[in-house]
Every structure is written in structure tokens, then in C-alpha cells.
N, C-alpha and C positions, 0 to 999 in steps of 0.2 A: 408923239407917243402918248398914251393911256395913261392916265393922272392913276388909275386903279390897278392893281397888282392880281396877278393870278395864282392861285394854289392849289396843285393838284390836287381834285377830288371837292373845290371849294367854288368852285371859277372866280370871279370878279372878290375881291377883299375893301370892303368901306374903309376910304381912308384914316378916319376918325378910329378904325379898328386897330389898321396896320400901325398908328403911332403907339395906341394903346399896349399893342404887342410887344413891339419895340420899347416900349418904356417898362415891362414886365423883364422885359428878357435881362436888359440894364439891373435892371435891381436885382435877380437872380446871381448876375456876374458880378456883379458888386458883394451879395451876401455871401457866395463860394471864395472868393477875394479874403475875404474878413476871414473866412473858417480855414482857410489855408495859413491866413497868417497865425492866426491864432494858434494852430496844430503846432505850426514850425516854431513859434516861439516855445508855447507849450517844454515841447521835447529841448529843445537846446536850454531852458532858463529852469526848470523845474527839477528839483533832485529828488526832493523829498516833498511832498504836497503835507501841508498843514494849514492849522487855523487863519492864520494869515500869511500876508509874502514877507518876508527880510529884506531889510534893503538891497542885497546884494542883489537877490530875485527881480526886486521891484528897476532894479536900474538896468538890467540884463532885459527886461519886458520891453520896458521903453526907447533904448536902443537898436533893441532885434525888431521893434515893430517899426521905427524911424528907418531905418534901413531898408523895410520891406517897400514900404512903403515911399522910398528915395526910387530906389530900383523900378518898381512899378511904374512910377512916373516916368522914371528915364526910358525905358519900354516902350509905353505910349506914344510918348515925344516922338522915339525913334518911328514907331509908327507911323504915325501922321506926315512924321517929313517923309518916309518912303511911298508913302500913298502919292501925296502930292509930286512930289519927282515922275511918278510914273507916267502919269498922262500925257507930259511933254514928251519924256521918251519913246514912249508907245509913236506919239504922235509923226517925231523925228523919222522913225524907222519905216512908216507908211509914206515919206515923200522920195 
């Protein structure tokens, strides 16, 4: 197979490009990651916005962002082990 990738309307993609891509896209999914957390904490920990947070605020942030970010992971995780499962499966079912 072709070490080079094709893109409609682009033909052939420089490898050196396609990582570059792929590391843009990462970081994009990461910063909408962060803005969702934020959002979600935001609304659930915030009642009143002022000069600074209260503790009660500040332990409700750290919590609900430990959480999001437990869950994510756990996502992930689950991810990757369903990735890897499949290919033997796939494999199993073609013999």
C-alpha cells in the first residue's frame, strides 16, 4: 500500500503534512474538550458570578472538572479496548 494518503480534490498528501493535520485536529479536540468542560461546570457550580469564587464555588469547579475529566478517560479507555477487540473479530468472522 501507498505510504501517501489521497484527498479529494488534493491527490497525494505529504506525509510530513498529514501528521501535521492530525496534530492540529488533536489540539482542536482537546481545546473544544476544555470549552465543554468549562461550559458544564460553569452552569452547574456558578449561581451568582462575582469578584472572586467562594469556597463552596471553588470546590464544586474542582470536583465537576475531576469528574469530567475521570469520565473522559474512561471513554477513551473504553475506546481503544473496542478498537483493538475488533480486528480479531472482523478477522474470526472472514475464516
Amino acid at each position: 500500500m501507498d505510504s501517501s494518503s489521497s484527498v479529494p480534490g488534493l491527490g497525494s498528501v505529504d506525509p510530513q503534512l498529514q501528521h501535521f493535520i492530525e496534530v492540529e485536529t488533536q489540539k482542536q479536540r482537546f481545546q473544544q474538550l476544555v470549552h465543554q468542560m468549562i461550559e458544564l461546570c460553569w452552569e452547574k457550580c456558578m449561581d451568582k458570578p462575582g469578584p472572586k469564587l467562594d469556597n463552596q464555588a471553588e470546590t464544586c469547579f474542582m470536583n465537576c472538572m475531576e469528574h469530567f475529566i475521570d469520565t473522559s478517560q474512561f471513554i477513551l479507555n473504553r475506546l481503544e479496548q473496542t478498537q483493538k477487540t475488533r480486528p480479531a473479530f472482523a478477522e474470526s468472522l472472514s475464516d
